[in-house]
C-alpha positions in Angstrom: 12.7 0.7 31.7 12.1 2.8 35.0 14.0 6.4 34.4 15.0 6.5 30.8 13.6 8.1 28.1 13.5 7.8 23.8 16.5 8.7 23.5 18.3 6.6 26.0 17.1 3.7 24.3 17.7 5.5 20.6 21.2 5.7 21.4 21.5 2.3 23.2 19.9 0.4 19.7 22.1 2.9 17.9 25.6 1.5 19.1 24.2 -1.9 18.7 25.6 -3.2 15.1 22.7 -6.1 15.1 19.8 -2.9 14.6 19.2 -2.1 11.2 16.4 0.1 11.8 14.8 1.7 14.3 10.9 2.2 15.3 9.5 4.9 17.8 6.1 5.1 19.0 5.0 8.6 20.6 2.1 9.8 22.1 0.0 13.6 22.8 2.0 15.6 25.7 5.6 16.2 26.4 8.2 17.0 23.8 10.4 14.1 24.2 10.3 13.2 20.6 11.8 16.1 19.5 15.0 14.4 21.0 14.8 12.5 18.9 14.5 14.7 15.6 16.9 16.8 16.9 19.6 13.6 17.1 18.8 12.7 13.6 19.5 16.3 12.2 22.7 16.7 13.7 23.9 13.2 12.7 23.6 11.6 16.4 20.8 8.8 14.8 22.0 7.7 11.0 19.5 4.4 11.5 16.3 4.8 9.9 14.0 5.7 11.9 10.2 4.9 11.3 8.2 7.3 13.7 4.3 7.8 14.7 2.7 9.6 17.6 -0.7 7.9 19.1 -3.4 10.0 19.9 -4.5 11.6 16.4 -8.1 11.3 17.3 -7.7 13.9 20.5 -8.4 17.0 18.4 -11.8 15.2 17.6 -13.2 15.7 20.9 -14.3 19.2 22.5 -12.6 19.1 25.3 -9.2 18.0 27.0 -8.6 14.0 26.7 -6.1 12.4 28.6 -4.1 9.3 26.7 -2.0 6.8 27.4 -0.7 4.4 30.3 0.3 8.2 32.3 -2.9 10.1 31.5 -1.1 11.9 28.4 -2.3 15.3 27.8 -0.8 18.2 25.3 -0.9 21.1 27.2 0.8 23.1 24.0 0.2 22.6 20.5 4.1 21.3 20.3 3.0 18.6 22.6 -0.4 17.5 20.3 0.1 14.9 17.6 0.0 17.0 14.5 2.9 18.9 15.7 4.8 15.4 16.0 3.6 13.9 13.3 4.5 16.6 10.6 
């Protein structure tokens, strides 16, 4: 949906007593999973939550690659995929 991010949606399937779980797919740049973590540490999310950030490949190549529908890019090594994916 136009203007929403993770955890718009988190919250949304969160309230919604027919979720029993919950699935999140990331990929390389921004931080916007992090939300996410941060909601499930302070009790926000108590769903389980099944997580994986796309893009593992990108620290293959020598040089910046873009991913992703947007042109995703990690510009800081919070952003890359083994940040997220610890």
């Amino acid at each position: 949906f136009p203007c929403t991010d993770f955890m718009d949606h988190m919250l949304r399937y969160e309230a919604d007593p027919s979720i029993q779980m919950m699935v999140l797919l990331g990929e390389v740049g921004g931080t916007l999973e992090y939300d996410v973590c941060e909601a499930i540490k302070a009790g926000t999310i108590t769903k389980p939550v099944v997580a994986w950030c796309t893009g593992t490949v990108a620290k293959f190549f020598p040089y910046d690659v873009q991913f992703g529908h947007a042109g995703a890019l990690a510009q800081a090594t919070l952003e890359t995929v083994d940040a997220k994916n610890a």
